[in-house]
LUMBADREN-270562 format. One line per field, with one value per residue (C-alpha): y negated, x negated, z negated; residue in three letters; residue number from 0. Coordinates in pm, whole numbers, plus 50000, padded with zeros to 5 digits. Each point is the difference from the previous one (the first is absolute). Last residue first. Example, Ala and Ser with C-alpha at 12.3 -4.5 7.8 and 13.67 -1.06 7.14 Angstrom:
2
c2	[50106 | 50344]
c1	[48633 | 50137]
c3	[49286 | 49934]
roro	[ser | ala]
torlo	[1 | 0]
***
This chain:
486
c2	[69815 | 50373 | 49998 | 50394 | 50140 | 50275 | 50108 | 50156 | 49762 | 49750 | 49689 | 49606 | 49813 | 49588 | 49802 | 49804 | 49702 | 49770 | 50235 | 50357 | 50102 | 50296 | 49936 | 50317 | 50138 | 50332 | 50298 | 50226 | 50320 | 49938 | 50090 | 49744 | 49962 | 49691 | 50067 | 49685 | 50008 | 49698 | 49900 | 49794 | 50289 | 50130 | 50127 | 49793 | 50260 | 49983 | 50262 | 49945 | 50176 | 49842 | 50083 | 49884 | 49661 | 49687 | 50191 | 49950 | 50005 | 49901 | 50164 | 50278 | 50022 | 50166 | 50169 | 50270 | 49863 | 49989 | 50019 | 50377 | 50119 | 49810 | 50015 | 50376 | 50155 | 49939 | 50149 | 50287 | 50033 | 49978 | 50359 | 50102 | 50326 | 50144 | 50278 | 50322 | 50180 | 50331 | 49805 | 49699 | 49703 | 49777 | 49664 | 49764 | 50306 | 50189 | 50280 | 50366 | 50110 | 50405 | 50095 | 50069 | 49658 | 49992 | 49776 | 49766 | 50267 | 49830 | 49985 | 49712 | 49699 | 49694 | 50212 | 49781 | 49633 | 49745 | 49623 | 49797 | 49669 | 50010 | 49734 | 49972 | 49815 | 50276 | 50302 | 49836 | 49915 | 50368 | 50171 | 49836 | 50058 | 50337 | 50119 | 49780 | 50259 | 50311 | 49783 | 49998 | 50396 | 50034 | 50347 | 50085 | 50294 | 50134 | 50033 | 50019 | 49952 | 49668 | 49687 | 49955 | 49790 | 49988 | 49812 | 49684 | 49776 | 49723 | 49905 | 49907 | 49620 | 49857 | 50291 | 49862 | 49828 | 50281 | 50258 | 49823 | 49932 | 50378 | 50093 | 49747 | 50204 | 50303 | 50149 | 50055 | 50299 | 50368 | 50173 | 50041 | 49636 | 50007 | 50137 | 49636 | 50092 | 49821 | 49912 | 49813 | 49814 | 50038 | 50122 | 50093 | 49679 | 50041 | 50360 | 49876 | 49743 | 50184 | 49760 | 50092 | 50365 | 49998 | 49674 | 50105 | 50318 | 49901 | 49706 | 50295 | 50189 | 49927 | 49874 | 50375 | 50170 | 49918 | 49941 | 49847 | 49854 | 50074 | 49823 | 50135 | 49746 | 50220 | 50261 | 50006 | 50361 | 49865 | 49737 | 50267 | 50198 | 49722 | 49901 | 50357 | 50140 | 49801 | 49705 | 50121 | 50344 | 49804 | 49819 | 50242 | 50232 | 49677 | 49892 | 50382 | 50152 | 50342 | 50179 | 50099 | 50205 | 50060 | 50158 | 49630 | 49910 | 49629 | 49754 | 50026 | 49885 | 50047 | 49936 | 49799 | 49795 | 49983 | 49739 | 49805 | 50330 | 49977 | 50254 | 50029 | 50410 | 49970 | 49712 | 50304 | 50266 | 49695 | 49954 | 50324 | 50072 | 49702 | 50113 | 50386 | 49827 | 49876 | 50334 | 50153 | 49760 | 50017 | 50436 | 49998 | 49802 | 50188 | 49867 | 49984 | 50187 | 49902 | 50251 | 50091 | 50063 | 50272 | 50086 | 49827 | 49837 | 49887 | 50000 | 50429 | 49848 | 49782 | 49597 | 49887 | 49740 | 49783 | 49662 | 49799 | 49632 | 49932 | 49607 | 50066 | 49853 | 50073 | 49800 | 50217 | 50199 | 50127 | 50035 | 50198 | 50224 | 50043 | 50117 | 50254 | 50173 | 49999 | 50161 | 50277 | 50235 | 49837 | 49988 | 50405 | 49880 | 49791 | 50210 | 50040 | 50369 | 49874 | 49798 | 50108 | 50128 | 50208 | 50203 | 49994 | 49936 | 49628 | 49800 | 50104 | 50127 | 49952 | 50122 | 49800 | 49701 | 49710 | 50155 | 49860 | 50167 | 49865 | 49693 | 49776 | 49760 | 49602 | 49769 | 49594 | 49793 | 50057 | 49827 | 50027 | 50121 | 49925 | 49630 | 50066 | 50357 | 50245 | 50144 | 50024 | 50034 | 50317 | 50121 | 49896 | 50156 | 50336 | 49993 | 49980 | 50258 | 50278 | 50021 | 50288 | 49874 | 49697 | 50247 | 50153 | 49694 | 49839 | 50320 | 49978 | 49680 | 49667 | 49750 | 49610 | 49678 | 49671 | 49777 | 49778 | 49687 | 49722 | 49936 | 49630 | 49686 | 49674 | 49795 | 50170 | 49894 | 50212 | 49956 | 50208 | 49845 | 50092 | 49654 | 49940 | 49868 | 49740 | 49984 | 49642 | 49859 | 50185 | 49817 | 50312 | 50318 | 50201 | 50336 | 50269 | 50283 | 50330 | 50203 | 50399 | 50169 | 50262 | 49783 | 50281 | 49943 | 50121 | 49957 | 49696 | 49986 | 49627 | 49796 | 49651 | 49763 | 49647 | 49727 | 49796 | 49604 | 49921 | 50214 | 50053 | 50293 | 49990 | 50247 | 50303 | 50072 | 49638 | 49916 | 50304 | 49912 | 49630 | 50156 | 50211 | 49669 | 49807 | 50282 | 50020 | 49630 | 50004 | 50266 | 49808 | 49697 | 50157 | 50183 | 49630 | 49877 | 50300 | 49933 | 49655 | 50045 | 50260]
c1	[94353 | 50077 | 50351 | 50078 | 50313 | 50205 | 50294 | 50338 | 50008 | 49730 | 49919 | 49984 | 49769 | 50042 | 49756 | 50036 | 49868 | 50199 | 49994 | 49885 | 50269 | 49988 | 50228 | 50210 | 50125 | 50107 | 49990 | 50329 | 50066 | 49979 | 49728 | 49772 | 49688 | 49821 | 49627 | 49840 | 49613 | 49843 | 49674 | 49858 | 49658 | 50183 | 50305 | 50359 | 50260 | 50315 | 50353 | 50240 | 50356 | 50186 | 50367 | 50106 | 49928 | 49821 | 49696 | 49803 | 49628 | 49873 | 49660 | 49811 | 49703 | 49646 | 49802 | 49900 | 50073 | 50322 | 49886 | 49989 | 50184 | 50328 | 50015 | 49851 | 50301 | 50185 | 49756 | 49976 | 50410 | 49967 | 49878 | 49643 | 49974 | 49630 | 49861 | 49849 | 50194 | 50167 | 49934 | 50228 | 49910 | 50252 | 49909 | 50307 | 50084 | 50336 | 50140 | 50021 | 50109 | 49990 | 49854 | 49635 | 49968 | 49783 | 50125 | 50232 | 50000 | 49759 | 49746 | 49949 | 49819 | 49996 | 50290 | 50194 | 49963 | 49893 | 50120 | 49852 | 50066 | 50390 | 50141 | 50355 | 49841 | 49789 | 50275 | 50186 | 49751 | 49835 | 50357 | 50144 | 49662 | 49985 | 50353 | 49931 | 49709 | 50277 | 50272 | 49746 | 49992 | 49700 | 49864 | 50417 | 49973 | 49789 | 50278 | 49865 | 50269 | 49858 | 49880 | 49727 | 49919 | 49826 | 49840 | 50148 | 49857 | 50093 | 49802 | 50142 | 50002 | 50273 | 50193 | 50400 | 49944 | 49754 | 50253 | 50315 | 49805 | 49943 | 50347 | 50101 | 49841 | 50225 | 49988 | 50346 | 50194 | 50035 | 49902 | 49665 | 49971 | 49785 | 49729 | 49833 | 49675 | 49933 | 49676 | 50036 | 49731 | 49693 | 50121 | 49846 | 50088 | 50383 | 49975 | 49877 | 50233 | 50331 | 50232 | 49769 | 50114 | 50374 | 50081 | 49751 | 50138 | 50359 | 49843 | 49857 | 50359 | 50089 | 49603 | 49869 | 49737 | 49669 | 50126 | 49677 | 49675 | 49660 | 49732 | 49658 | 49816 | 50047 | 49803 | 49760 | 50104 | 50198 | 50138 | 50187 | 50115 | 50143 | 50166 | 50111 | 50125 | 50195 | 50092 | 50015 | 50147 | 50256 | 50144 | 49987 | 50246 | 50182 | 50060 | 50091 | 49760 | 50036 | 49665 | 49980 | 49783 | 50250 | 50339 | 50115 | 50121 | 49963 | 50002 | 49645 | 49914 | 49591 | 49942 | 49777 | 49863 | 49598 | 49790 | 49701 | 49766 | 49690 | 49881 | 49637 | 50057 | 49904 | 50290 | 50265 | 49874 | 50036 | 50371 | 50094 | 49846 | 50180 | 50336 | 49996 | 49951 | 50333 | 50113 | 49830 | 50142 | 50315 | 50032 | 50175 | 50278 | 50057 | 49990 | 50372 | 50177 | 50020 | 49966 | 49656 | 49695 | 50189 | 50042 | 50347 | 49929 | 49635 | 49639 | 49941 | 50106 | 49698 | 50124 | 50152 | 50016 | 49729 | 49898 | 49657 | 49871 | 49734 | 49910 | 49806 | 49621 | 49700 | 50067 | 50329 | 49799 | 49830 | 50298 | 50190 | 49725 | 49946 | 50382 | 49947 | 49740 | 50175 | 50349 | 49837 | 49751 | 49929 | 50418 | 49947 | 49697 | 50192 | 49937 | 50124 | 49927 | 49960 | 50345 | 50064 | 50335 | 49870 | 50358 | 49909 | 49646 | 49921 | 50003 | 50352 | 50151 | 50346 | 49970 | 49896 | 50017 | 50244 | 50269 | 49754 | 49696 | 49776 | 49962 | 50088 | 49865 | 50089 | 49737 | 50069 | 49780 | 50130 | 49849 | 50222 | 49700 | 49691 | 49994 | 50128 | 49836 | 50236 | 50250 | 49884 | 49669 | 50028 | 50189 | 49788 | 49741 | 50169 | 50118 | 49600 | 49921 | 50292 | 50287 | 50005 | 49915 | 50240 | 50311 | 49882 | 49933 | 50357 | 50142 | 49821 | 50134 | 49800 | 50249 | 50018 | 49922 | 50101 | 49815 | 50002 | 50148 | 50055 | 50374 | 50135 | 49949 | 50187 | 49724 | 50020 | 50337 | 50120 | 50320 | 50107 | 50266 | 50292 | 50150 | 50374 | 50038 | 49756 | 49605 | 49916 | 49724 | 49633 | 49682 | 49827 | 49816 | 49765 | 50029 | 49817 | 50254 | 50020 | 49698 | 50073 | 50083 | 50172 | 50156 | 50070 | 50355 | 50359 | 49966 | 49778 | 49678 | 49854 | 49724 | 49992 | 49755 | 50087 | 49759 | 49877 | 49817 | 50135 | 50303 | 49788 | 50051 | 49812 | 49731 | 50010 | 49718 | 49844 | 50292 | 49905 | 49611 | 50116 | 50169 | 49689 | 49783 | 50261 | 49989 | 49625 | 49979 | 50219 | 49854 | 49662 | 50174 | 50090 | 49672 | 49833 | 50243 | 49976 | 49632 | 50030 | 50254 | 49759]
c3	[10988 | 50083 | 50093 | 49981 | 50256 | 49950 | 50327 | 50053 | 50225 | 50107 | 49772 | 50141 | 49771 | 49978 | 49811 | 49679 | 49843 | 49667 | 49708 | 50175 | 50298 | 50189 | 50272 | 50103 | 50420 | 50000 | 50220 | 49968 | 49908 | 49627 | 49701 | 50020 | 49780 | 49893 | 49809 | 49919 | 49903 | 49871 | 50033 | 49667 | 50011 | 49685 | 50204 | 49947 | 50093 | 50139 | 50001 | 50273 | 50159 | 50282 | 50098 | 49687 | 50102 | 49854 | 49867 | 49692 | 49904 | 49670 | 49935 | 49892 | 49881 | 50205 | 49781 | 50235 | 50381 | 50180 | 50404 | 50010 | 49745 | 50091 | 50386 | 49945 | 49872 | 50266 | 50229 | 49844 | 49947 | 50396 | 50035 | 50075 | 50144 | 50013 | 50182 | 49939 | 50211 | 49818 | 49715 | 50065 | 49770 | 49863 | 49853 | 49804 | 49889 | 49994 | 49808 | 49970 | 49641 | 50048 | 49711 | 50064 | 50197 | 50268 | 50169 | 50195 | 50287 | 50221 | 49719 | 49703 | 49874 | 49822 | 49764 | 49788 | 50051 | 49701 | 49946 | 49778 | 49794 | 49974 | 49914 | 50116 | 50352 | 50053 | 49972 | 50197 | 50312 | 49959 | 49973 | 50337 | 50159 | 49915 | 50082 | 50335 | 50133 | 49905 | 50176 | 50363 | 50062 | 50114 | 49888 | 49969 | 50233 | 49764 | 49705 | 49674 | 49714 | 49787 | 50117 | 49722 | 49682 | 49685 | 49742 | 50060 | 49723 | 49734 | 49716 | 49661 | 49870 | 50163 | 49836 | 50005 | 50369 | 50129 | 49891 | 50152 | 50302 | 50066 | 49949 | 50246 | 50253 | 49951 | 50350 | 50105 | 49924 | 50185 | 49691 | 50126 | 49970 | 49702 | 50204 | 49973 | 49766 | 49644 | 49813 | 49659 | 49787 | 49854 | 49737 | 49682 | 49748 | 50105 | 49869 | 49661 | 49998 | 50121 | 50208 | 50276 | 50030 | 49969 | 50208 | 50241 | 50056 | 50024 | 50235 | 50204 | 50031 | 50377 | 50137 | 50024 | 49839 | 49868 | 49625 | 49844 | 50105 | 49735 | 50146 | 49902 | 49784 | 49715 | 50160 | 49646 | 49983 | 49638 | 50223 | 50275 | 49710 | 49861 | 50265 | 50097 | 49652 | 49764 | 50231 | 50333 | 49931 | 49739 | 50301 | 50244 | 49775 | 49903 | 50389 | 50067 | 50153 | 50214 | 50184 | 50387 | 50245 | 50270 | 49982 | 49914 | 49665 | 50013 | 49672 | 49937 | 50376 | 49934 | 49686 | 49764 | 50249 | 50013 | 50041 | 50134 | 50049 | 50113 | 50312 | 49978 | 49938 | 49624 | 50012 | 50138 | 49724 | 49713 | 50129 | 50039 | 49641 | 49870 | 50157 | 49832 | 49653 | 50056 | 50051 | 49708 | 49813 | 50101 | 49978 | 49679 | 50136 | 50347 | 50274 | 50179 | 50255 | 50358 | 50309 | 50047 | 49742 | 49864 | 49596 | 50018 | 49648 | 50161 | 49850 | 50100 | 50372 | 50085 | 49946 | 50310 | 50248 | 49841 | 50151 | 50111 | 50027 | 50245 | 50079 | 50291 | 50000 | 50196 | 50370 | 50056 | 50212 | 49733 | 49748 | 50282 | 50059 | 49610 | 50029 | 50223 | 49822 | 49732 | 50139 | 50238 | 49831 | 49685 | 49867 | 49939 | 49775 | 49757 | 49746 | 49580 | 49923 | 49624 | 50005 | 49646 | 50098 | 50257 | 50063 | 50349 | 50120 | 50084 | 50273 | 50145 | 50326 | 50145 | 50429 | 50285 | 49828 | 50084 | 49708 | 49769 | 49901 | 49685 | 49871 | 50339 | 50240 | 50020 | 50193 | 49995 | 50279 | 50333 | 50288 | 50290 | 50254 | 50247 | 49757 | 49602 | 50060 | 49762 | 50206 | 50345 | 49954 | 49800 | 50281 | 50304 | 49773 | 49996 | 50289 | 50109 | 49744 | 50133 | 49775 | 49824 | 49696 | 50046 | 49977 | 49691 | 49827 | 50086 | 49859 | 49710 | 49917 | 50082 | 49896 | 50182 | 50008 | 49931 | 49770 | 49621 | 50151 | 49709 | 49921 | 50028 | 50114 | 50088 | 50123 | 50380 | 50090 | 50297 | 50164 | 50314 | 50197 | 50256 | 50071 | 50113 | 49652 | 50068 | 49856 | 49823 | 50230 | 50087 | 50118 | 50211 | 49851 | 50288 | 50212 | 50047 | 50154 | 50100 | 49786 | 49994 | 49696 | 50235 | 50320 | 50273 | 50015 | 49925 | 49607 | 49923 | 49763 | 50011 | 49880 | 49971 | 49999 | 49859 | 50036 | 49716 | 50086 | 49616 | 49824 | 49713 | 49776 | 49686 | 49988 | 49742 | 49771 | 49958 | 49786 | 49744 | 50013 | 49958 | 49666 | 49872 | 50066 | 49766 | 49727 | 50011 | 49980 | 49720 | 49833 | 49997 | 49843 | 49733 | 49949 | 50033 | 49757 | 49715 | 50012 | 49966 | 49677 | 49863]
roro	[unk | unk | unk | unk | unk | unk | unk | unk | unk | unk | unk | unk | unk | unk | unk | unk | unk | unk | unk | unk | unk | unk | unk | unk | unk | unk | unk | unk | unk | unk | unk | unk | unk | unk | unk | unk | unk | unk | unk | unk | unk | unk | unk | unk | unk | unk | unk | unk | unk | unk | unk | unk | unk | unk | unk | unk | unk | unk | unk | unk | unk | unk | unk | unk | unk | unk | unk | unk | unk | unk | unk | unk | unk | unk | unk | unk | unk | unk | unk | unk | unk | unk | unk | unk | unk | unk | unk | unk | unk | unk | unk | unk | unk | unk | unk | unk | unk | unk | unk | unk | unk | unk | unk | unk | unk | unk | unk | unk | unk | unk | unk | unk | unk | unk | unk | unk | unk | unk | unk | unk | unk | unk | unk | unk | unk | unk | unk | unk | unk | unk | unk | unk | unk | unk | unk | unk | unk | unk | unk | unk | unk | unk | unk | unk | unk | unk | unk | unk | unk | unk | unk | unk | unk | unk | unk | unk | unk | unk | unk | unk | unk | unk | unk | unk | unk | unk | unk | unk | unk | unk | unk | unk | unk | unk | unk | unk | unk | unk | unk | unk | unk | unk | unk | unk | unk | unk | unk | unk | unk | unk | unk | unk | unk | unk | unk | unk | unk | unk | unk | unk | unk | unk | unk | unk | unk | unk | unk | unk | unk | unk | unk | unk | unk | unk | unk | unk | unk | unk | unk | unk | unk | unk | unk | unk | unk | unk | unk | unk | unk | unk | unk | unk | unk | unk | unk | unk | unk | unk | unk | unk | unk | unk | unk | unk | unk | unk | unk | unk | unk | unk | unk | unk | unk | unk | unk | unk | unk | unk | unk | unk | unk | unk | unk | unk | unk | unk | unk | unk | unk | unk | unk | unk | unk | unk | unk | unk | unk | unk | unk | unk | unk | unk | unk | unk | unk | unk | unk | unk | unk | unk | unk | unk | unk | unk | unk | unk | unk | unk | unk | unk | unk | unk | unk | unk | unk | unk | unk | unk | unk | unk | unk | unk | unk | unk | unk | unk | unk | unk | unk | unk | unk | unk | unk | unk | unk | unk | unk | unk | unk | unk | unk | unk | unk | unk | unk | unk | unk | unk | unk | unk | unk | unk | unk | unk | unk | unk | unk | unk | unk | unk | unk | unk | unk | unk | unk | unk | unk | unk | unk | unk | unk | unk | unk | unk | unk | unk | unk | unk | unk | unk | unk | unk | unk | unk | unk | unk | unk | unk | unk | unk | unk | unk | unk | unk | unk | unk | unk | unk | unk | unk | unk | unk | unk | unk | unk | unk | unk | unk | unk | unk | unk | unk | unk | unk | unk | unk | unk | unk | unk | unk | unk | unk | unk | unk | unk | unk | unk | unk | unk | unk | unk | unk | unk | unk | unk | unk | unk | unk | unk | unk | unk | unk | unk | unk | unk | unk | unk | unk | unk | unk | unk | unk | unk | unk | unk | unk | unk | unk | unk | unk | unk | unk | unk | unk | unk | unk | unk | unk | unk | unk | unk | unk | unk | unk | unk | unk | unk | unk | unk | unk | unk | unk | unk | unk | unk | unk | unk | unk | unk | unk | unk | unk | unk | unk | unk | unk]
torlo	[485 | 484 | 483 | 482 | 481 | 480 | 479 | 478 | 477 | 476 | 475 | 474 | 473 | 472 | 471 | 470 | 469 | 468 | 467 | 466 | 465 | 464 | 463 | 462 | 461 | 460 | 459 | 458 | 457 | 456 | 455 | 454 | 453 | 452 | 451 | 450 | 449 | 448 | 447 | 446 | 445 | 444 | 443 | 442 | 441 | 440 | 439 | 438 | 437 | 436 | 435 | 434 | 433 | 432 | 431 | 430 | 429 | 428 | 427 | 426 | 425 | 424 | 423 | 422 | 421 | 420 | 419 | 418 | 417 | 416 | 415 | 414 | 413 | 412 | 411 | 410 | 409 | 408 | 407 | 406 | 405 | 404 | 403 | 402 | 401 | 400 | 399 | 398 | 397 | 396 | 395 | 394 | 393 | 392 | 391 | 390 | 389 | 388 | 387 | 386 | 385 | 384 | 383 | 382 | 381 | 380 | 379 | 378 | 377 | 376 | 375 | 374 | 373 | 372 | 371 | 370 | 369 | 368 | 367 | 366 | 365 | 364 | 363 | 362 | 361 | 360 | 359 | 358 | 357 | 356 | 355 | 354 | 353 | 352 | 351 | 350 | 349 | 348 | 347 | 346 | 345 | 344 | 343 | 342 | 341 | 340 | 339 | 338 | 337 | 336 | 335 | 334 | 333 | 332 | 331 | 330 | 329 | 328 | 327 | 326 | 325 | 324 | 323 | 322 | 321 | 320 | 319 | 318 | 317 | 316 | 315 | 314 | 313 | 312 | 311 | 310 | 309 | 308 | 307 | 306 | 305 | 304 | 303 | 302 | 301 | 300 | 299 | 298 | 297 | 296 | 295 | 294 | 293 | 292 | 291 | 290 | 289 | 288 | 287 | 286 | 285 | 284 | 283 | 282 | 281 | 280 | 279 | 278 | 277 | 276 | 275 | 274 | 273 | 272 | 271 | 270 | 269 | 268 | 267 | 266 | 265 | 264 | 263 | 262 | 261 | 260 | 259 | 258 | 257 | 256 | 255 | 254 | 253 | 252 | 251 | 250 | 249 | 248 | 247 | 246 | 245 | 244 | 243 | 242 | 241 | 240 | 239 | 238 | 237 | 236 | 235 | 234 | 233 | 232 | 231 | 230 | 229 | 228 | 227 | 226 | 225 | 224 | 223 | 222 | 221 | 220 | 219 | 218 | 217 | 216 | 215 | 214 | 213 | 212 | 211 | 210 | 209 | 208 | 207 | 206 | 205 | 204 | 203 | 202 | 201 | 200 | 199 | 198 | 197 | 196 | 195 | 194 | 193 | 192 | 191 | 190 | 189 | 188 | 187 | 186 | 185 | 184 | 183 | 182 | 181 | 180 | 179 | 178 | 177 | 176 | 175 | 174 | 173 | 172 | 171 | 170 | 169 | 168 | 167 | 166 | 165 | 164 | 163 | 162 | 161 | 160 | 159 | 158 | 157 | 156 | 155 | 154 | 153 | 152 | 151 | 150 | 149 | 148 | 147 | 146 | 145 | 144 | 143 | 142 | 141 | 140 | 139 | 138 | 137 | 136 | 135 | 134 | 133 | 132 | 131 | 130 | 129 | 128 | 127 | 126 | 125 | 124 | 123 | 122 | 121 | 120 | 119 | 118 | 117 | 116 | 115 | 114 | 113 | 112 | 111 | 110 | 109 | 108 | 107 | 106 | 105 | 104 | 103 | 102 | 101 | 100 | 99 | 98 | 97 | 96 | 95 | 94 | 93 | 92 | 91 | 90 | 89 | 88 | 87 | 86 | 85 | 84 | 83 | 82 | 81 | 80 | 79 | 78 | 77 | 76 | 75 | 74 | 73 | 72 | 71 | 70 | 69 | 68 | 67 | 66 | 65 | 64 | 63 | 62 | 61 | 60 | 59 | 58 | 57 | 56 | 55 | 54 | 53 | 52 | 51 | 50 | 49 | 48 | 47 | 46 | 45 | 44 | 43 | 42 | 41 | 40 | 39 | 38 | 37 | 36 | 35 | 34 | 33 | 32 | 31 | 30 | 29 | 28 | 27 | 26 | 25 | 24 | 23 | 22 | 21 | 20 | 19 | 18 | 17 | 16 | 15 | 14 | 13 | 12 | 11 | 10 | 9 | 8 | 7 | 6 | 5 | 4 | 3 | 2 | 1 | 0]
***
């Protein structure tokens, strides 16, 4: 018995030590050795879109001066692994693409979600029913159907579905595709109407939690799997849209009495459950609330958030973000939503919209955050349709009186990180000696590492990047985003 306990001893440690070279084999560690340095830059006042510049090569570095403007990178200090970047197919970004003719709609398809003719996006967020980007509010089952017997996602068959298998396709098979309610149907609700607030009603949670796993079983019929699901869609907004109030306790007990369970009992227990999905202002509120419960704690995934918050004429909250990461180490982090709001075509290339993105990306990255998810991938020339009025931008517009498309610089801001940061990339330490320079870095698996340096001023600028004891010198354009590939 003793030999027999031995050899299985010893078995289990040879599994254990092949499972951990397995681990170390997944990422590369970055060597500095015979590396050159291609950037890529995006400047305002030019023709440069994601276009190579400069391949340049690290030199013998000494101790930077004060006079210096220096990016730091230390690749063994890491952090976060990558999940994606992407974007939501909404109704109104199916629409739009339907009528596209087939060789837009390839050169649009391409240009999202093909790592080399595009920007390569890899996270996909679509909706449970309408959202204010539908034509008009709809549901997928027949109202006051309590039992969910009408259950159907047929209306989604004729534009959003088949758009989204597209995307999956051309994304090489594989788009990590998590989904959000706006609304439950009206019969559910205090307010009895699927728009402006009110709150689902108590004796109608169960139905309504059963209402995700039959969205989520119709969607993997389709061959579109499901990672996971937020609870709700902005459950702190009442907007004259398709909208439902949380408070942190109401979301709380949903979670933890009703919609993890639920999701277990269907045997979709693997399905990521991510709370709050609104903005960064009062998520530490709701994380404080929600994870300091066990049994909700045990659900979540983690915690999505969007950047609206400064609709009260405020600052975006970054540090918010950081303060959640640094009290929940263990929760996930993810932008779930984002958009330059009040539509204005005039404003196709207006240059702050672009830098809104690339100011939230590079914060939101280096205060954990492991994903970062546009609204809309798609939408007309008057920032629709939306059946309430709520025009906004795109990063893609396309006119339908012409047929053509308008890409806008947030595109291509977007696309110097999901293009050359890879899935399971981490994080690492990179730090700037100047305000006037922002930086995030990340260490792919291949052992490249992808440096994204953005500058927000009216003037070109001259930085070293500097790794322990080699550097090379980078000179940025205004109002300009630039990704070291290396």
């Amino acid at each position: 018995m003793k030999k027999i306990g031995f050899i299985i001893t010893c078995l289990c440690f040879c599994i254990a030590c092949y499972s951990q070279q397995k681990i170390k084999k997944q990422i590369q560690e970055f060597s500095k050795k015979n590396k050159n340095i291609t950037v890529y830059t995006t400047a305002d006042n030019t023709k440069l879109r994601l276009t190579p510049t400069d391949n340049l090569s690290f030199t013998p570095s000494k101790q930077p001066i004060e006079t210096e403007i220096s990016v730091f990178v230390e690749p063994s200090k890491k952090f976060q692994t990558f999940m994606g970047i992407g974007g939501a197919i909404t109704d109104a970004s199916a629409e739009i693409f339907d009528g596209l003719s087939k060789e837009k709609q390839t050169e649009f398809l391409n240009a999202y979600y093909d790592k080399q003719k595009g920007i390569g996006y890899s996270l996909l967020r679509t909706t449970i029913q309408s959202s204010d980007f539908s034509s008009g509010s709809y549901s997928y089952i027949e109202e006051g159907d309590k039992d969910l017997k009408t259950f159907s996602v047929e209306h989604d068959k004729q534009y959003r579905i088949p758009l989204i298998k597209q995307a999956i396709a051309t994304a090489g098979g594989k788009l990590t595709t998590y989904v959000a309610p706006w609304s439950p149907n009206a019969f559910m609700k205090s307010n009895k109407n699927v728009l402006k607030g009110g709150t689902l009603l108590p004796e109608y949670y169960q139905t309504w939690a059963n209402f995700y796993t039959k969205f989520i079983k119709a969607y993997e019929k389709e061959g579109i799997p499901i990672w996971g699901t937020s609870t709700q869609n902005e459950p702190m907004a009442v907007q004259t849209w398709e909208s439902c109030i949380y408070t942190a306790e109401d979301e709380r007990d949903f979670i933890k009495n009703f919609l993890g369970p639920t999701l277990k009992k269907e045997k979709l227990g693997d399905v990521k459950i991510i709370a709050w999905d609104h903005n960064r202002d009062l998520m530490n509120q709701r994380a404080n609330v929600i994870y300091s419960d066990p049994e909700a704690y045990k659900y979540v995934w983690g915690m999505g958030f969007h950047w609206y918050e400064t609709w009260s004429g405020g600052l975006p909250m970054f540090e918010n973000v950081r303060k959640v990461h640094e009290a929940y180490p263990d929760k996930g982090l993810l932008f779930t939503e984002g958009c330059v709001e009040r539509f204005d075509a005039s404003k196709y290339q207006f240059w702050p919209n672009a830098e809104r993105y690339g100011i939230s990306m590079i914060n939101d990255f280096n205060n954990g955050t492991t994903g970062w998810t546009d609204w809309n991938i798609l939408l007309d020339q008057n920032g629709g349709p939306n059946h309430v009025g709520n025009f906004c931008f795109a990063p893609i517009h396309a006119d339908t009186t012409t047929g053509e498309l308008i890409y806008t610089p947030s595109y291509y801001y977007i696309g110097h990180f999901s293009k050359f940061i890879h899935l399971d990339a981490v994080r690492v330490s990179s730090a700037v000696s100047r305000s006037n320079l922002l930086s995030t870095s990340f260490l792919n698996t291949d052992g490249t590492i992808a440096t994204i340096v953005m500058n927000q001023t009216d003037t070109e600028i001259a930085y070293s990047l500097i790794i322990d004891f080699e550097k090379t010198t980078v000179k940025i354009p205004p109002h300009a985003i630039q990704t070291l590939v290396y």
